[in-house]
Residue frames as a rotation matrix with the C-alpha (Angstrom) as fourth column:
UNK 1
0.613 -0.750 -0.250 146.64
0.305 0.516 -0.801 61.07
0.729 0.414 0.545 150.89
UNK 2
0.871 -0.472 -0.138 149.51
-0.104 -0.451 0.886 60.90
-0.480 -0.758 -0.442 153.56
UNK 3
0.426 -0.902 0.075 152.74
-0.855 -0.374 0.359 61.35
-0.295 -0.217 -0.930 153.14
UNK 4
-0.223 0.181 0.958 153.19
-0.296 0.924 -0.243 57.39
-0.929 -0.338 -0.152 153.83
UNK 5
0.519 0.581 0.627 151.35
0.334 0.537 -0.775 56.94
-0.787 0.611 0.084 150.76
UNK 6
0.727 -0.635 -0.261 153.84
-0.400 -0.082 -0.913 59.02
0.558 0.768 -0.313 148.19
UNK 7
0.769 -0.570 0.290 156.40
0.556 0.820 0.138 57.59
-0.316 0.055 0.947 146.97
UNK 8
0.773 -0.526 -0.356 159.54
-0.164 -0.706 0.689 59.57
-0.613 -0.474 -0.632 147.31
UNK 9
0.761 -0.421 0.494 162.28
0.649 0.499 -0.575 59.11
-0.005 0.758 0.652 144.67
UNK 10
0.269 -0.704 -0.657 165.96
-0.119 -0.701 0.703 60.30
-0.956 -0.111 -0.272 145.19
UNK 11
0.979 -0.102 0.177 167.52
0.178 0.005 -0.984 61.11
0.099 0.995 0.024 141.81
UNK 12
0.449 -0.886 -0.116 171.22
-0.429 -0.328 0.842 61.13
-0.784 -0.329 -0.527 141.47
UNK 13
0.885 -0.453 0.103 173.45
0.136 0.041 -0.990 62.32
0.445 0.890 0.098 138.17
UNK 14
0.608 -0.787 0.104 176.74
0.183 0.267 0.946 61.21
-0.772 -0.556 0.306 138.96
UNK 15
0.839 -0.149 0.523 179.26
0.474 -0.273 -0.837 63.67
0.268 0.950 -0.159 136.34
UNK 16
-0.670 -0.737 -0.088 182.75
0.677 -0.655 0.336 65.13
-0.305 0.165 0.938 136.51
UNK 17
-0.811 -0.404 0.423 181.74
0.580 -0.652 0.489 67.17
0.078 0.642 0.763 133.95
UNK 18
-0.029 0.883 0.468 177.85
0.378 -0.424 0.823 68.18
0.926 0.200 -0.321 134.32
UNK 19
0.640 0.301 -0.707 178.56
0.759 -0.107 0.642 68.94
0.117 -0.948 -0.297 138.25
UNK 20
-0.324 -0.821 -0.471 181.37
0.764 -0.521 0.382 71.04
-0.558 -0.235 0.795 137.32
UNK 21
0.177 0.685 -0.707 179.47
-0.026 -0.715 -0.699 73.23
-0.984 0.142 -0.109 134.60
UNK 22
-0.855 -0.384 -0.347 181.30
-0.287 -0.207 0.935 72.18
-0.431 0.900 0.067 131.66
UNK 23
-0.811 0.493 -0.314 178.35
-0.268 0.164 0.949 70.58
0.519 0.855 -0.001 130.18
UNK 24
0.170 0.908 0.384 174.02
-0.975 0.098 0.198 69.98
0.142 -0.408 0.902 131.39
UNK 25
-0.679 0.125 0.723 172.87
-0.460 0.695 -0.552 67.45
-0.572 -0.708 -0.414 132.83
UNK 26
-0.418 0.721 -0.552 170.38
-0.681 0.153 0.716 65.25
0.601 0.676 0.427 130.69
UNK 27
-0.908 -0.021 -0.419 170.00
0.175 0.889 -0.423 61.98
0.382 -0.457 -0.803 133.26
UNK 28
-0.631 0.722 -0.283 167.68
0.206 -0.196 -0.959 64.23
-0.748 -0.663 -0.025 136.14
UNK 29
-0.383 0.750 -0.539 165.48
-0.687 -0.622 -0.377 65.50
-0.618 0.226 0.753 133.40
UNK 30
-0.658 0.064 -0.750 165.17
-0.608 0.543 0.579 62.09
0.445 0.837 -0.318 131.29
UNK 31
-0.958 0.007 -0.287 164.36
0.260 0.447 -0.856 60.63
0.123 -0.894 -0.430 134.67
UNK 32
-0.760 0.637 -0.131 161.67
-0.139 -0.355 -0.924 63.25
-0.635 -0.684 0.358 135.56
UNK 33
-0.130 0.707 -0.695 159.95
-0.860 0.269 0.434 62.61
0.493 0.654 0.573 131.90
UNK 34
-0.510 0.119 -0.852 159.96
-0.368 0.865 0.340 59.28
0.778 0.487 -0.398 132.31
UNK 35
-0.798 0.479 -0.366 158.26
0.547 0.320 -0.773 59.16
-0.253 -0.817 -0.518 135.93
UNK 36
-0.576 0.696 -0.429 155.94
-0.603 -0.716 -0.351 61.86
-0.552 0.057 0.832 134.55
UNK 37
0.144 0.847 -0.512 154.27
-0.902 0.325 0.284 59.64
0.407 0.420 0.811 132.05
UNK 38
-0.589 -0.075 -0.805 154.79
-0.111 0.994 -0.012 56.29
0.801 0.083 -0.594 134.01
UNK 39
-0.975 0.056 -0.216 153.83
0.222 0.348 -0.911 57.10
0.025 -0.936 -0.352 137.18
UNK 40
-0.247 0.966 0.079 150.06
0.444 0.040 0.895 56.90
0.861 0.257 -0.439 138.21
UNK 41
0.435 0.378 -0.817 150.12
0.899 -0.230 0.372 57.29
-0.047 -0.897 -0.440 142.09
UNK 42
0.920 -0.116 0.374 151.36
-0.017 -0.965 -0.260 60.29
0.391 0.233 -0.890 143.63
UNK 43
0.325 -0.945 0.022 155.31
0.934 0.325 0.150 61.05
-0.149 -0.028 0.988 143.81
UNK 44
0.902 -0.343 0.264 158.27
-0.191 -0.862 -0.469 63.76
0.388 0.373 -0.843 144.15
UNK 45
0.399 -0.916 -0.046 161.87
0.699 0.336 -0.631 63.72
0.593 0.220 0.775 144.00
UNK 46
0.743 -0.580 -0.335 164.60
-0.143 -0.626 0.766 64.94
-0.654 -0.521 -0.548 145.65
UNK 47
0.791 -0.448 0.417 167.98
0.563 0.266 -0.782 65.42
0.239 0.854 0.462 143.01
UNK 48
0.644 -0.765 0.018 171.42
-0.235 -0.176 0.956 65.78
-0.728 -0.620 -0.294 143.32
UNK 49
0.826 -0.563 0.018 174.07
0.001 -0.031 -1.000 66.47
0.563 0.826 -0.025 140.39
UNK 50
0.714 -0.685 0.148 177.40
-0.670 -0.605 0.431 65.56
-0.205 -0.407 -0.890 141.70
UNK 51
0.029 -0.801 -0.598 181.12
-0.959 0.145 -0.241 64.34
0.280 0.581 -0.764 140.79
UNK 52
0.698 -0.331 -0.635 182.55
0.067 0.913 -0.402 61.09
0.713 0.238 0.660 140.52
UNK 53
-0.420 -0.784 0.457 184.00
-0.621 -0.120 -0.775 60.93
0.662 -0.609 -0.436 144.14
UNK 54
-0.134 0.618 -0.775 182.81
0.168 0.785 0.597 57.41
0.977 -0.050 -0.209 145.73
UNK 55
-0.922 0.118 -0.368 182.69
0.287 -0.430 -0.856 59.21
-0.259 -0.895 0.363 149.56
UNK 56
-0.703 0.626 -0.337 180.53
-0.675 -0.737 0.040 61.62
-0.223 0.255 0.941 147.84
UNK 57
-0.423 0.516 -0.745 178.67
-0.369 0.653 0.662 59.16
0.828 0.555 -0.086 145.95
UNK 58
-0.374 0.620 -0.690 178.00
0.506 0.760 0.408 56.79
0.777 -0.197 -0.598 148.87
UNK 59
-0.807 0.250 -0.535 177.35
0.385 -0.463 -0.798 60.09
-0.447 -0.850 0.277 151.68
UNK 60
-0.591 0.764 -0.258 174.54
-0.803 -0.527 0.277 61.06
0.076 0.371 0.925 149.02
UNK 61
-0.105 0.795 -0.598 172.81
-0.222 0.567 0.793 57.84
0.969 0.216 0.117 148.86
UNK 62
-0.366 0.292 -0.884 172.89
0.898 0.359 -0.253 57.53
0.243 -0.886 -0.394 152.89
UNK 63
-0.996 -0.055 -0.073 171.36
0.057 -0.998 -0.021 61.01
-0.072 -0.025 0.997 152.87
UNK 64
-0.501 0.833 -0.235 168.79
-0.696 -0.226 0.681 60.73
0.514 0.505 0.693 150.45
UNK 65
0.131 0.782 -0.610 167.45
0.627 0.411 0.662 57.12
0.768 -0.469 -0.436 152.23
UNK 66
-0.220 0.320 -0.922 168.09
0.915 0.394 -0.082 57.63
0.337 -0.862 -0.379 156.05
UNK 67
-0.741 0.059 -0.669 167.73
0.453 -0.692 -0.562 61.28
-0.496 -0.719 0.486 156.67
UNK 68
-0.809 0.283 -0.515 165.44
-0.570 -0.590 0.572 62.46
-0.142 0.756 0.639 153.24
UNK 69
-0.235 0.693 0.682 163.17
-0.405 0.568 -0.717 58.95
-0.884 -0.444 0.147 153.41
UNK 70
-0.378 0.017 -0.926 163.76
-0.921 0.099 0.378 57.93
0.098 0.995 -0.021 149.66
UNK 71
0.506 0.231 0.831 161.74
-0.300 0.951 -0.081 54.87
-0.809 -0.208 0.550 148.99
UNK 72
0.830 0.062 0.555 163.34
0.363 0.695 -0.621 54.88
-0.424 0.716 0.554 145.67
UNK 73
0.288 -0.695 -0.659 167.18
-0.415 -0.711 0.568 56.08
-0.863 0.110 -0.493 144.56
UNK 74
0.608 -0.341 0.717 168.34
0.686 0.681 -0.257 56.02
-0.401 0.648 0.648 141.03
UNK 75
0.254 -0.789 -0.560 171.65
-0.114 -0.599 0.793 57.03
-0.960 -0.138 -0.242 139.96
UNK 76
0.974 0.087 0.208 173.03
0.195 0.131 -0.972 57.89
-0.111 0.988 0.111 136.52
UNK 77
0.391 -0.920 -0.039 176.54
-0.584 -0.215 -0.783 57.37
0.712 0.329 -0.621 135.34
UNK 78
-0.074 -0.737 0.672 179.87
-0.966 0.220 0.135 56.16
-0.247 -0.639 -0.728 137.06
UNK 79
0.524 0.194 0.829 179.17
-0.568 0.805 0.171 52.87
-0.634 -0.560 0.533 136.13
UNK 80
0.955 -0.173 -0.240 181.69
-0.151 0.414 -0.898 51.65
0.255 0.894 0.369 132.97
UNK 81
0.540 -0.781 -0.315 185.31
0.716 0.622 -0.315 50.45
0.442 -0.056 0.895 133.36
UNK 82
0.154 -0.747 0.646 186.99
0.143 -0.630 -0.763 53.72
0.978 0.210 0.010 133.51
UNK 83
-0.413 -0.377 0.829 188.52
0.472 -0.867 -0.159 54.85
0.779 0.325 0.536 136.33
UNK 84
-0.960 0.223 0.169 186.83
-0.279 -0.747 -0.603 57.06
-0.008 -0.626 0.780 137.85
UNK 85
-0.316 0.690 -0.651 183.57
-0.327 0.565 0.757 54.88
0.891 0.452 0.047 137.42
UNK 86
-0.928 -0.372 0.017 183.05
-0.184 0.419 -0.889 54.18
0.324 -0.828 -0.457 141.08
UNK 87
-0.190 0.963 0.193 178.89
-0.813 -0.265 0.519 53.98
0.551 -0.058 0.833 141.21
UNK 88
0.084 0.028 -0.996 178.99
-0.047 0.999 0.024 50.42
0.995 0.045 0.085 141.83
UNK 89
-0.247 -0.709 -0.660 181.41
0.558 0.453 -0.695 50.52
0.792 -0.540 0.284 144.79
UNK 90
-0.981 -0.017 0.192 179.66
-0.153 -0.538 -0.829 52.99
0.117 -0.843 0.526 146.72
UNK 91
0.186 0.979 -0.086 175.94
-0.813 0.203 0.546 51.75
0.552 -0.032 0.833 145.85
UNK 92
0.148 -0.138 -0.979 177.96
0.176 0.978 -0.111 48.46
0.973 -0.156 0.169 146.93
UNK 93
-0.632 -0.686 0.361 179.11
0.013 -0.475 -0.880 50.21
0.775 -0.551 0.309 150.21
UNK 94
-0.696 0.636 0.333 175.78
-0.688 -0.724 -0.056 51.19
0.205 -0.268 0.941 151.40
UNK 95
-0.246 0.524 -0.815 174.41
-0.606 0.574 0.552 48.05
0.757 0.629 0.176 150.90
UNK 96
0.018 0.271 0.963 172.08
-0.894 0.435 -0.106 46.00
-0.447 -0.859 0.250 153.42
UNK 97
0.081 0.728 0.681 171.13
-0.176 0.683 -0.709 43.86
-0.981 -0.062 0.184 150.48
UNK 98
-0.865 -0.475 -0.162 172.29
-0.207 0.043 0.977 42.83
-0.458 0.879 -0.135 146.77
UNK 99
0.377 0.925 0.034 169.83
-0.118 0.085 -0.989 42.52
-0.919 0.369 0.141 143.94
UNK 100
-0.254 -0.964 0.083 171.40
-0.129 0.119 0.984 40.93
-0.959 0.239 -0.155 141.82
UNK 101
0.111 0.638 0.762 168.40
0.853 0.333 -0.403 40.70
-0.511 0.694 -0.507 139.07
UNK 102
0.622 0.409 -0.668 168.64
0.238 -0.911 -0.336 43.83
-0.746 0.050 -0.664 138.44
UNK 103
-0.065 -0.889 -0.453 171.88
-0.537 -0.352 0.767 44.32
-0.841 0.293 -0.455 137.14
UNK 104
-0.682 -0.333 0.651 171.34
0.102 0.838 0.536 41.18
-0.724 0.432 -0.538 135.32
UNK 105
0.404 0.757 0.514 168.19
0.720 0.084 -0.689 42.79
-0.564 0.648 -0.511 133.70
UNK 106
0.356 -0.227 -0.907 170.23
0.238 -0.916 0.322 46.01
-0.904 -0.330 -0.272 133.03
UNK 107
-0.312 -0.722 -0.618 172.45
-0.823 -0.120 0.555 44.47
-0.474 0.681 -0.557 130.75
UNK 108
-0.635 0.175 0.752 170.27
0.381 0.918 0.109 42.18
-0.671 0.356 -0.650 129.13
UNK 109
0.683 0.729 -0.054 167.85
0.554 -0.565 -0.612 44.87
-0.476 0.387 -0.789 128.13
UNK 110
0.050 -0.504 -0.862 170.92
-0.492 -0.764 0.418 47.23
-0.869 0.403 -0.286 127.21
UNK 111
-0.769 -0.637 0.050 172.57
-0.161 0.270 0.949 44.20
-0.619 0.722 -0.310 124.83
UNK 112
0.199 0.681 0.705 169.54
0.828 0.268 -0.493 44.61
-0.524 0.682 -0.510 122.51
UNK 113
0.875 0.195 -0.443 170.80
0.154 -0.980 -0.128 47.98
-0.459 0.044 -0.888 121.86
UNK 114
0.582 -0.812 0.051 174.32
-0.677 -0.518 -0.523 48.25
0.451 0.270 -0.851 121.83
UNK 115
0.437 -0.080 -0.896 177.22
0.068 0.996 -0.056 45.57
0.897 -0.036 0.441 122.30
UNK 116
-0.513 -0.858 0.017 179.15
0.092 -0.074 -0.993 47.23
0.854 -0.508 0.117 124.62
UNK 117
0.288 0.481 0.828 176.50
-0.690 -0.495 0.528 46.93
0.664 -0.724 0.189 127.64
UNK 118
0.713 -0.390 -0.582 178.47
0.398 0.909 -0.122 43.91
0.577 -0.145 0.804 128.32
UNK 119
-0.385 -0.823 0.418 180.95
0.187 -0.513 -0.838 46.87
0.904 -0.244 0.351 129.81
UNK 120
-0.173 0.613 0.771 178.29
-0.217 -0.787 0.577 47.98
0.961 -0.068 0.269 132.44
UNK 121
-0.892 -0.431 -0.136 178.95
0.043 0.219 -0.975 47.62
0.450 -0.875 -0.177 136.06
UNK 122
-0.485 0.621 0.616 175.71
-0.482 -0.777 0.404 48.47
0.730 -0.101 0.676 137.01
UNK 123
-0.837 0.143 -0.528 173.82
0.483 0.646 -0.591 47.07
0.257 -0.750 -0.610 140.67
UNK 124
-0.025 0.838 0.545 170.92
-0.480 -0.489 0.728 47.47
0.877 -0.244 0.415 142.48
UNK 125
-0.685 -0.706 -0.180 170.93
0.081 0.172 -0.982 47.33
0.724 -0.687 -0.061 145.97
UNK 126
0.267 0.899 0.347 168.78
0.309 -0.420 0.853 47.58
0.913 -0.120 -0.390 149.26
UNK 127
-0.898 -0.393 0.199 169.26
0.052 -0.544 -0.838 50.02
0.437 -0.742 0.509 152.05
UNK 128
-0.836 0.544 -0.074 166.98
-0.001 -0.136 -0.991 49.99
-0.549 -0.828 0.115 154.95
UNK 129
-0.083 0.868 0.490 163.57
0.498 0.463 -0.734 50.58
-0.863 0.183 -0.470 153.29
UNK 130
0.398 -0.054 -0.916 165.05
-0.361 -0.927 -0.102 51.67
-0.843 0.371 -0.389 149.98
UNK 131
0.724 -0.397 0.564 165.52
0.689 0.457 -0.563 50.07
-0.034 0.796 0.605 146.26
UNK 132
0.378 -0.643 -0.666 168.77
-0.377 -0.764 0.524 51.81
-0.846 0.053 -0.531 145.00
UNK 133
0.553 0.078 0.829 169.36
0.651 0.581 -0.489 51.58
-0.520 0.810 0.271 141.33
UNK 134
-0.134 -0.980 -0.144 172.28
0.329 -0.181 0.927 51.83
-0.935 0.077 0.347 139.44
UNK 135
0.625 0.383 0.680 171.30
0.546 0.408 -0.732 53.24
-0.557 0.829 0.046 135.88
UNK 136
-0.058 -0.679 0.732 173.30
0.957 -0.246 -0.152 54.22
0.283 0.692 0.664 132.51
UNK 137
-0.626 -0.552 -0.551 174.24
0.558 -0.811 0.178 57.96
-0.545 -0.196 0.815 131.96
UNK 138
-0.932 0.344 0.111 172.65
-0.109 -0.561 0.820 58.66
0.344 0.753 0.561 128.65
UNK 139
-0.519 0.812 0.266 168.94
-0.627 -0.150 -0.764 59.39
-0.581 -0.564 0.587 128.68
UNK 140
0.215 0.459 -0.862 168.10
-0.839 0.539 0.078 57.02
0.500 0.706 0.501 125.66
UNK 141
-0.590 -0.236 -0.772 169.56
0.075 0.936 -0.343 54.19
0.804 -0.260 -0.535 127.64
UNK 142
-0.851 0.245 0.464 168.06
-0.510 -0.175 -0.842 55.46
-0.125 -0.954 0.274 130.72
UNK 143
0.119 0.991 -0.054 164.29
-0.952 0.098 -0.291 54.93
-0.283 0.086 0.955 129.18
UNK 144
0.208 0.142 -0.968 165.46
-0.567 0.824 -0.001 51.68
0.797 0.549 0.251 127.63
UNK 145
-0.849 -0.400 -0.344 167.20
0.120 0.488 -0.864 50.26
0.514 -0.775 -0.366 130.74
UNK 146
-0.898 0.404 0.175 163.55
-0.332 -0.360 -0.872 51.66
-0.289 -0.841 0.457 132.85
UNK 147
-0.129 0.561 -0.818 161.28
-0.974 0.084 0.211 50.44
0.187 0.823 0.536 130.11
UNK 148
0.247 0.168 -0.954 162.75
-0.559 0.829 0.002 46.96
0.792 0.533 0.299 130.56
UNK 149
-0.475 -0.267 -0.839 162.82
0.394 0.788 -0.474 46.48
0.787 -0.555 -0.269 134.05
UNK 150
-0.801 0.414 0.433 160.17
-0.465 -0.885 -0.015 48.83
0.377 -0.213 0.901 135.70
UNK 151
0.092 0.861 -0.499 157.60
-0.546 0.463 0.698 46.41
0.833 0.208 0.513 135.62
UNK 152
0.250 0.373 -0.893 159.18
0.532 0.718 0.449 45.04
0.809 -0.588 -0.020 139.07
UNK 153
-0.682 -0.642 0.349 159.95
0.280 -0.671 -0.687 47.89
0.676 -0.371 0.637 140.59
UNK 154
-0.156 0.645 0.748 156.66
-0.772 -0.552 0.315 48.55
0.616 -0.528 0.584 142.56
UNK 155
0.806 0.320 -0.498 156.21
-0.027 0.860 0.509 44.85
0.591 -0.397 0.702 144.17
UNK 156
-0.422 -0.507 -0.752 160.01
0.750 0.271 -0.603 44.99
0.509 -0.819 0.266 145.81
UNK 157
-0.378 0.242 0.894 158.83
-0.523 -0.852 0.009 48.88
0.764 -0.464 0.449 146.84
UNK 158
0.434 0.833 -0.343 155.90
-0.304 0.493 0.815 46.92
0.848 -0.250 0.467 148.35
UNK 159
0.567 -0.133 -0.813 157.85
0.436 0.886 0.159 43.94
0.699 -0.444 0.560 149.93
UNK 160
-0.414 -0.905 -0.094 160.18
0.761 -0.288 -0.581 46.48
0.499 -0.312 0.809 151.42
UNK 161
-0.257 0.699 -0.667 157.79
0.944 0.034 -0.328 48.43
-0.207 -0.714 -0.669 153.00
UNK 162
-0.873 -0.204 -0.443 156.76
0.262 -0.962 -0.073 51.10
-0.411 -0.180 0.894 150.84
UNK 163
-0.099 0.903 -0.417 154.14
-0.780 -0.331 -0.532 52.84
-0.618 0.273 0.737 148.76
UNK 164
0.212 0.324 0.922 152.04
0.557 0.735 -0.386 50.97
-0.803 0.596 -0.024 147.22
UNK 165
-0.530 -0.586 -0.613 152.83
-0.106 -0.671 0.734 52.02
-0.842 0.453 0.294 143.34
UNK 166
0.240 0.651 0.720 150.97
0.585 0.495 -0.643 52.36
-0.775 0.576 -0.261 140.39
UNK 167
-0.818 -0.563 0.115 151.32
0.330 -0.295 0.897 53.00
-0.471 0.772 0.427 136.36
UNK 168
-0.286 0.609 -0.739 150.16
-0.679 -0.673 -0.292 54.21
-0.676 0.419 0.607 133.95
UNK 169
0.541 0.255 0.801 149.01
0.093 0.929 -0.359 51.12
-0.836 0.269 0.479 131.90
UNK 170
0.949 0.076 0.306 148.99
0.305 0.019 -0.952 52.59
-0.078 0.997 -0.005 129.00
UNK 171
0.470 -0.875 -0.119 152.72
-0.824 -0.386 -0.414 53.38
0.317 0.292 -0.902 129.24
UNK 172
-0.303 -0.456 -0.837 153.99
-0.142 0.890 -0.434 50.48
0.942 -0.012 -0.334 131.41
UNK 173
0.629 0.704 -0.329 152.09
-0.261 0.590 0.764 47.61
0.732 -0.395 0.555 133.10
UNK 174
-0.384 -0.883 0.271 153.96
-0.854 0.228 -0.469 46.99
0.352 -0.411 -0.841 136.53
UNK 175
0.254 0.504 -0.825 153.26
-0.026 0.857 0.515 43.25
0.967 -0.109 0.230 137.58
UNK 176
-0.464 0.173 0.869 152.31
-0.874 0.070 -0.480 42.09
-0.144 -0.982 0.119 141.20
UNK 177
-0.976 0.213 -0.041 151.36
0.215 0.918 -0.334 38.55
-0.034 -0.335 -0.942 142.44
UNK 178
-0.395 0.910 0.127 147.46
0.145 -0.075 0.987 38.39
0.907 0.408 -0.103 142.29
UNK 179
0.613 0.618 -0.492 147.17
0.696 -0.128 0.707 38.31
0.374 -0.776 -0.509 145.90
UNK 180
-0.339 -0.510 -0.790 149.54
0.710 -0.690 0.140 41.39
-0.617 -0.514 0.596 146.04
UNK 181
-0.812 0.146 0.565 147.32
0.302 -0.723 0.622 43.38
0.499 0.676 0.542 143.84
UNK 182
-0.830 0.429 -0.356 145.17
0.134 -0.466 -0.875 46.16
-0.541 -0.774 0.330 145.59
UNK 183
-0.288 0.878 0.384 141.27
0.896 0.105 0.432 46.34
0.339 0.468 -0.816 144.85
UNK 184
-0.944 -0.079 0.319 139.80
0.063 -0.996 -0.058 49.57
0.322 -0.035 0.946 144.77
């Protein structure tokens, strides 16, 4: 295995409050479960807990792709009406490329849950050779919001030149074009 071949994942909890100490973090660790039983190939993160300050926000995601080599960034929080919400606008900043499915799966998968996901600001974006994904805060939404939109996350990886990616079936089945599926 080279390098080349893992798949790199920046991880970014975006908190007033969990970056200041008033209260943990849950996002980075809901995250790392949930790559722990999805992922099949091989993979490690790079993570970053910091405020709601959209400089800050968009000098971490040009960090983590162009100087760290993330093939994959996903952020947690910042992304509801309030305020200080600014995830959007700096994932938007950064942006070579909108993805605009995403979002649109975000909050389609949320409103099965809860009405207010209709509030959620949430994007997904592409920097140089890098998915960036906006996701919720909480870690129950996290898995539900990754649950229900995971399944195309390895094929853009792919199309965008990265690792190739694989699941764990038996947790979740990621889908590829038949003639973009590797034979062993």
């Amino acid at each position: 295995m080279t390098a080349k071949d893992e798949l790199l994942i920046g991880l970014v909890s975006i908190s007033d409050r969990a970056s200041s100490g008033v209260y943990e973090d849950a996002g980075i660790p809901a995250l790392k479960d949930w790559f722990g039983a999805t992922l099949a190939s091989p993979w490690r993160m790079e993570m970053r807990l910091i405020p709601d300050e959209q400089p800050l926000i968009e000098s971490t995601l040009k960090e983590l792709v162009d100087k760290a080599g993330c093939h994959l960034v996903l952020t947690t929080g910042g992304t509801g009406p309030a305020p200080r919400d600014v995830t959007p606008e700096a994932t938007l900043a950064v942006a070579d490329k909108v993805m605009p499915g995403f979002g649109e799966q975000m909050r389609a998968v949320s409103l099965k849950y809860v009405p207010t996901a209709i509030l959620s600001r949430q994007v997904a974006v592409i920097r140089k050779g890098a998915l960036i994904i906006n996701l919720p805060g909480q870690p129950k939404a996290i898995k539900e919001t990754l649950d229900g939109l995971f399944a195309a996350v390895p094929y853009c990886i792919d199309l965008i030149g990265g690792p190739y990616i694989e699941t764990n079936e038996a947790v979740l089945k990621a889908f590829r074009p038949k003639s973009a599926i590797r034979r062993n």
